[in-house]
C-alpha positions in Angstrom: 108.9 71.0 66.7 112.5 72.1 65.5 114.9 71.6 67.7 118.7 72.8 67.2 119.1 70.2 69.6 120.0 66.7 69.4 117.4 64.1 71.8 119.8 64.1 74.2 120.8 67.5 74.3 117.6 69.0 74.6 116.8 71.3 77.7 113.9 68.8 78.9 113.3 66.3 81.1 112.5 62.9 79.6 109.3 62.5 80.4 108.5 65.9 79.3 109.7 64.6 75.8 106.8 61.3 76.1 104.3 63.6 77.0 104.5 65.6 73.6 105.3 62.7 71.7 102.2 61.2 73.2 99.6 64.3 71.7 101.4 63.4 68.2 104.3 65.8 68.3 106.7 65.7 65.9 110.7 66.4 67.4 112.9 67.2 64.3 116.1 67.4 66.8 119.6 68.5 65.1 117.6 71.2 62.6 117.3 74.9 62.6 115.4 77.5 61.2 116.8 79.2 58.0 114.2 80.9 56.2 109.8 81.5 56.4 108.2 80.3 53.5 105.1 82.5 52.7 102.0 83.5 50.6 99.5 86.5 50.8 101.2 87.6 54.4 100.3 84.2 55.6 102.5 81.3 56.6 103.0 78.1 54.3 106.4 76.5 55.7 109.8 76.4 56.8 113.3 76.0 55.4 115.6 74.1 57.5 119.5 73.9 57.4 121.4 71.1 59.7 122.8 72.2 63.1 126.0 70.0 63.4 126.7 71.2 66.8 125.2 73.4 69.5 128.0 74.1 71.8 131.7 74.9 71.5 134.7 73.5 72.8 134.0 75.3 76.1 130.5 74.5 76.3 129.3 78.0 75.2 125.9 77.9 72.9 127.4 78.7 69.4 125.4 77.0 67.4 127.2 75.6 63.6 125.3 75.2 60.8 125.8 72.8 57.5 124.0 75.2 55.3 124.2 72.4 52.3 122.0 70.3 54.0 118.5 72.2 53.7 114.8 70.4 54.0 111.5 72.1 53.8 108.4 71.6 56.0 105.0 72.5 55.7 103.1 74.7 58.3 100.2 77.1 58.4 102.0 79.0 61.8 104.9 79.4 63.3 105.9 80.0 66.3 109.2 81.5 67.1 110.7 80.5 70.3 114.3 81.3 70.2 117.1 83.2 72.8 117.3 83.2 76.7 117.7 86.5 77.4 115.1 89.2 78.2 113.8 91.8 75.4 115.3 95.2 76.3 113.7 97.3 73.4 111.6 99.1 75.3 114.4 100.6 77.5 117.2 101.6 75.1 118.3 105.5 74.8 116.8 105.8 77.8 118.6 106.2 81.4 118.3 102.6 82.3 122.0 101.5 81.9 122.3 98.3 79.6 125.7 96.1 80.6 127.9 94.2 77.6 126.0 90.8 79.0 122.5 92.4 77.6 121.5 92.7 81.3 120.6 96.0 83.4 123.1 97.1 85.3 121.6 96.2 89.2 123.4 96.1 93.0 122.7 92.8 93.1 122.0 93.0 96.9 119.5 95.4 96.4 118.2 94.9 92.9 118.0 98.2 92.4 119.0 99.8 88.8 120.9 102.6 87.7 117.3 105.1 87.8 115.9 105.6 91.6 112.7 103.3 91.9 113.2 100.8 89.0 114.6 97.0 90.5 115.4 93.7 88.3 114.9 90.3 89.0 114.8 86.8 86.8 117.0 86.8 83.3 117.1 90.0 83.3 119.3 90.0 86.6 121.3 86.5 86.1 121.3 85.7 83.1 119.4 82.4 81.6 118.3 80.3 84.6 115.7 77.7 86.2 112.3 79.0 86.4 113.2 78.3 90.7 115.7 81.0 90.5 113.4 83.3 88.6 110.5 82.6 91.3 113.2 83.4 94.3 114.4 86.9 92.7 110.8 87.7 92.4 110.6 87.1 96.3 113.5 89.0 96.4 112.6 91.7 94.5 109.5 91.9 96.2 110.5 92.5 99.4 113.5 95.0 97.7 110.1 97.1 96.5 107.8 97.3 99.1 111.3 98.3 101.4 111.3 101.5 99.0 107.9 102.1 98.8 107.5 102.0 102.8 110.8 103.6 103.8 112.3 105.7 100.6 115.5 103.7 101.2 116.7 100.5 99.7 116.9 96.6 101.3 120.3 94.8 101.0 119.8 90.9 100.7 122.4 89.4 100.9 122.9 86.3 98.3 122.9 83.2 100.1 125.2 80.1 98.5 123.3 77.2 99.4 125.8 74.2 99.7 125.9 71.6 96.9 126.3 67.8 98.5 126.9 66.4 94.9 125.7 62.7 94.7 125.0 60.2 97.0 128.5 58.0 97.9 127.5 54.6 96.1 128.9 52.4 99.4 126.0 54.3 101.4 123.3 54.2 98.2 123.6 50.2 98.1 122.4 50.1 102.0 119.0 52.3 101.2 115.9 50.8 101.5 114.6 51.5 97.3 111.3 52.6 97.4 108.8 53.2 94.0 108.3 56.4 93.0 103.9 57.3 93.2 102.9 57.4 89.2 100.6 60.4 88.8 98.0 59.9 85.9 97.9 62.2 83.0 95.0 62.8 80.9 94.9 61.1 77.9 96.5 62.6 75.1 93.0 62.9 72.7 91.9 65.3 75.8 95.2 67.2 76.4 94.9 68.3 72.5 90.9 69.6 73.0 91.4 71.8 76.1 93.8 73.7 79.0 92.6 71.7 82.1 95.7 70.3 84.0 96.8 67.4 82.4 98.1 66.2 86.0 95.6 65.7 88.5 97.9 65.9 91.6 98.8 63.8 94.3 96.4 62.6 96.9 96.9 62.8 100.1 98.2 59.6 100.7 100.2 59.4 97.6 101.9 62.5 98.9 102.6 61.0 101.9 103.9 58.0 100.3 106.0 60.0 98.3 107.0 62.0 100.8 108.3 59.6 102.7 111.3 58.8 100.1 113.1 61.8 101.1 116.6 61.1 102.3 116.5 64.2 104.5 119.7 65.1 103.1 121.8 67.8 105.6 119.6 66.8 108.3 121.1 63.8 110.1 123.2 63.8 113.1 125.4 66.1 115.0 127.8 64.8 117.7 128.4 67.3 121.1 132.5 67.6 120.9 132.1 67.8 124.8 130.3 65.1 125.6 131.7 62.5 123.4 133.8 59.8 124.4 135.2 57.9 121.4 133.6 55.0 122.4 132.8 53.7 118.9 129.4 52.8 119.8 127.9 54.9 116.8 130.3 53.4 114.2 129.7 49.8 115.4 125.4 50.2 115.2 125.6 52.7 112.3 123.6 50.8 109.8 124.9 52.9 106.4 128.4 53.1 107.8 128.5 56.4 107.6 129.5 56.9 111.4 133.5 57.6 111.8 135.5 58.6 115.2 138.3 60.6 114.9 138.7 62.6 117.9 135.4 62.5 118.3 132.3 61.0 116.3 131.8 62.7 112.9 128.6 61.6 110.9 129.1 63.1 107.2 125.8 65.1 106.4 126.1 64.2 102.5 126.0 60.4 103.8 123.9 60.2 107.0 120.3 59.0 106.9 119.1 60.6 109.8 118.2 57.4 110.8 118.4 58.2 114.8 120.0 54.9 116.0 123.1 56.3 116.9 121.7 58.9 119.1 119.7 56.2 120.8 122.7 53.7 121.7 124.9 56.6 122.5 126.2 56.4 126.2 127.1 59.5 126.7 123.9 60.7 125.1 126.4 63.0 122.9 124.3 62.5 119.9 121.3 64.6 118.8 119.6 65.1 114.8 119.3 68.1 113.2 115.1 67.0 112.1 112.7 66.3 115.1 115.5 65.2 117.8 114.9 63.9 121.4 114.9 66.9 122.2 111.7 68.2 120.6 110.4 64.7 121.4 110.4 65.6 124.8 108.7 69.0 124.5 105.8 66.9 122.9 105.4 64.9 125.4 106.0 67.5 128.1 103.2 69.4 126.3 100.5 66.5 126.5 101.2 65.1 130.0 100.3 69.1 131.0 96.9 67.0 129.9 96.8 64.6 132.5 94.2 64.4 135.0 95.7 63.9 138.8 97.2 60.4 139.5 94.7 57.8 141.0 92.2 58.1 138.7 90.6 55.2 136.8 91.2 55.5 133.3 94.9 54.7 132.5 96.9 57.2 131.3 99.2 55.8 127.9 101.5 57.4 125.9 101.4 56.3 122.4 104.9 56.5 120.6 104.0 56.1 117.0 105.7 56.0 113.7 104.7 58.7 111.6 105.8 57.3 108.0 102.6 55.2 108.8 99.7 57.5 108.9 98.0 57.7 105.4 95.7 61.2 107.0 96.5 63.9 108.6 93.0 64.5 109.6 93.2 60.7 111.7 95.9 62.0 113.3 94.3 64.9 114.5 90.6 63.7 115.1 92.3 60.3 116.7 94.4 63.3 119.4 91.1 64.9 120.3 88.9 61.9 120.5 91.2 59.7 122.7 92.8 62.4 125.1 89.7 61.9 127.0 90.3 58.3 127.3 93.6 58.4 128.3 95.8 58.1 125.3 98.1 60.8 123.9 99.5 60.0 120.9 103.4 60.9 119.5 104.2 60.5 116.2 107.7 59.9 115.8 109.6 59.6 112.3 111.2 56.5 113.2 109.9 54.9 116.9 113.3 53.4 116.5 115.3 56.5 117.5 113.5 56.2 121.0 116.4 55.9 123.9 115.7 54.0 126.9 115.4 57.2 128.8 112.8 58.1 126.2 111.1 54.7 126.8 111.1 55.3 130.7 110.3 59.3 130.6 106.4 58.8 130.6 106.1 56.7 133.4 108.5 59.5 135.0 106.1 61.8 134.7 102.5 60.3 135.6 102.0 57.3 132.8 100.5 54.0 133.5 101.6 52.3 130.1 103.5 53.0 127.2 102.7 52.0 123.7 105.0 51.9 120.7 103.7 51.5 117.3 105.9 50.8 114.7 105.9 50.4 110.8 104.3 47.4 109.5 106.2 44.1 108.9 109.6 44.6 106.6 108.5 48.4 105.7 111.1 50.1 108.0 113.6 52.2 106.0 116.4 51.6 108.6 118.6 48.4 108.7 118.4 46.7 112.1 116.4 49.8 113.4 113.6 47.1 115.0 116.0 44.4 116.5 117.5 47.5 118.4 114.1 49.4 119.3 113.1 45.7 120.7 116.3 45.8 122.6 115.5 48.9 124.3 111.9 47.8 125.2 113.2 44.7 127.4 116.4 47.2 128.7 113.5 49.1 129.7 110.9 46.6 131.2 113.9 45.4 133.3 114.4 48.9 134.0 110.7 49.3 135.3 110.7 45.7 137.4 113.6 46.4 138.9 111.8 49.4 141.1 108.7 47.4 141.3 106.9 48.4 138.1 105.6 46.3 135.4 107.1 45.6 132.8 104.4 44.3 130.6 102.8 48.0 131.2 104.9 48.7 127.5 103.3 47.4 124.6 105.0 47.1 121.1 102.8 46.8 117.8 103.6 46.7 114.1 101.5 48.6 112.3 98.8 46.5 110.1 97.6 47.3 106.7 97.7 51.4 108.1 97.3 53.7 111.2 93.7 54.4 110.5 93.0 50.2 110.1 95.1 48.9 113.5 96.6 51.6 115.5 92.7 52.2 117.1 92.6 48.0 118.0 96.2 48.4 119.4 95.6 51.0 121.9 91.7 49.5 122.9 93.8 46.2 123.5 96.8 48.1 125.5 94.1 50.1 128.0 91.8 47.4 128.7 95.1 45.3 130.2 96.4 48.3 132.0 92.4 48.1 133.9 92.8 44.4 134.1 95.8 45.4 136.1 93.9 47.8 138.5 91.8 45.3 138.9 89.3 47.1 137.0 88.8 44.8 133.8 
């Protein structure tokens, strides 16, 4: 492969690089094509002349050439591959108007051209571009079509400007828990250069999970209710990325919060709510499977399972688990994070009907949050005092850490939690 190019130039990826080298291609980076050698129509090589550099002084492609230094390669095809910009033969002299950017001239709100009925997307519309962008003006365009085709009239889309956050602050990178990246196997090279299956065989569902779970959930942290808050500092003092900063009132940065949940769990004023799965859609949860509950007095115990979702390694256990053990009295909660759980949260199921809770949690030294379990723990005895206090129980709320996986220990941990809950009624 010729490549005006130098290694590090080159518009790949690194890995995509390995993977070629690996099936015994050759990269010839720095060289460009200068002339086709040939012989009865058919191809026998190609003359290459040095490219010294590829870009200008204001990082425009304007490739320079030493045309003294020459080399010749042998080849019996080649294959030319060469420009970003979209072939616009077939349309010239025609009434399809052509800009100085070799682009058609478009609304780019409606992608419609300068002839009634004919719309633009990809290169063709912005110019050389991710193969993303391409895929979203086809959406685009799409929708822009079957508008006209329904209604005679065009669709404006507004382009939306997503933000840019830029990278990650060092100070709050040091404090994230590192996790390895799932290694997907690749066919071996000598069966990548016989055939056209995939060459990746995909993640499986547990590896997707796994690698799932290394999102940062960047944007999605926490918001703080200007009317509500009180200044108190509790946020910045349990924030465990120091991210959390008061002001007038508390401002957590969305380009450094973890969404991590702590700080809407200690806050007082209960100011504090996250942008992905907050209390507040906790709550509907559980709303929505205590609607389940048979009338009080009867003798299977009713539990509420809180459980971290970062643990399950199946959607189907989820699921299948939900069905089978509604009818014995547990409805399970998956939570990402159990450690975002308030003491209101801890106390709302018995609230409404509950005769236990049980909180699952990740397995030992797994949690991505520093100090999120000492605090969660701190909660559960806030909240067993809570419960004594007014002549309840405390030992009614169980903690676990989950074991090997959900499907191996969260089963033993909620058999272990009902069966003292009918010792309790006197039942066991």
């Amino acid at each position: 492969m010729v490549c005006l190019e130098s290694r590090e130039e080159m518009p790949a990826w690194k890995w995509e690089i390995e993977e070629a080298e690996e099936e015994g291609i050759v990269i010839m980076n720095s060289w460009g094509p200068k002339a086709v050698f040939s012989e009865a129509s058919e191809v026998r090589g190609l003359e290459l002349k040095k490219c010294t550099t590829v870009f200008d002084s204001e990082g425009r492609f304007n490739p320079q050439f030493d045309d003294s230094d020459n080399r010749s390669v042998l080849a019996d095809n080649a294959i030319i591959a060469i420009g970003q910009r979209g072939d616009l033969t077939c349309v010239r002299g025609g009434t399809l108007k052509i800009n100085p950017g070799e682009r058609l001239e478009c609304d780019r709100e409606t992608l419609s051209t300068s002839r009634e009925g004919i719309f633009v997307c990809g290169e063709l519309l912005i110019g050389p571009a991710s193969s993303v962008e391409a895929v979203r003006d086809g959406h685009r365009a799409a929708k822009a079509i079957d508008h006209y085709l329904k209604t005679g009239s065009l669709l404006k889309q507004p382009i939306v400007e997503l933000p840019t956050l830029g990278e990650l602050p060092d100070d709050t990178a040091q404090k994230i828990k590192k996790q390895t990246p799932v290694n997907i196997e690749l066919l071996p090279p000598e069966i990548r250069l016989k055939e056209f299956s995939e060459i990746e065989r995909g993640f499986s569902e547990k590896e997707a999970l796994e690698e799932a779970r290394r999102c940062l959930a960047c944007t999605t942290g926490a918001l703080a209710d200007e009317a509500k808050c009180a200044a108190c500092l509790t946020c910045v003092r349990i924030c465990p990325f120091n991210v959390a900063t008061v002001e007038k009132t508390a401002v957590m940065p969305e380009e450094k919060c973890q969404a991590c949940g702590l700080c809407a769990a200690e806050c007082p004023a209960a100011a504090i709510a996250l942008k992905r799965f907050s209390t507040d859609k906790m709550k509907e949860q559980l709303q929505d499977v205590l609607k389940g509950f048979p009338e009080a007095g009867g003798t299977t115990p009713l539990i509420v399972s809180y459980c971290c979702l970062f643990e399950v390694t199946s959607r189907m256990f989820i699921i299948q688990k939900s069905q089978s053990y509604i009818e014995s009295g547990i409805h399970i909660i998956t939570i990402p994070c159990v450690a975002r759980l308030s003491v209101p949260d801890l106390l709302l199921p018995f609230e409404r009907g509950a005769d236990g809770l049980t909180i699952i949690g990740c397995s030992d030294g797994s949690c991505l949050y520093p100090t999120a379990e000492d605090r969660l723990l701190l909660r559960i005895r806030q909240a067993k005092r809570v419960l004594e206090e007014v002549g309840v129980e405390g030992e009614r709320i169980d903690y676990w850490k989950t074991e090997a996986s959900a499907e191996v220990s969260w089963t033993s941990f909620w058999e272990i939690s009902r069966r003292k809950l009918l010792h309790m009624k006197g039942e066991g």
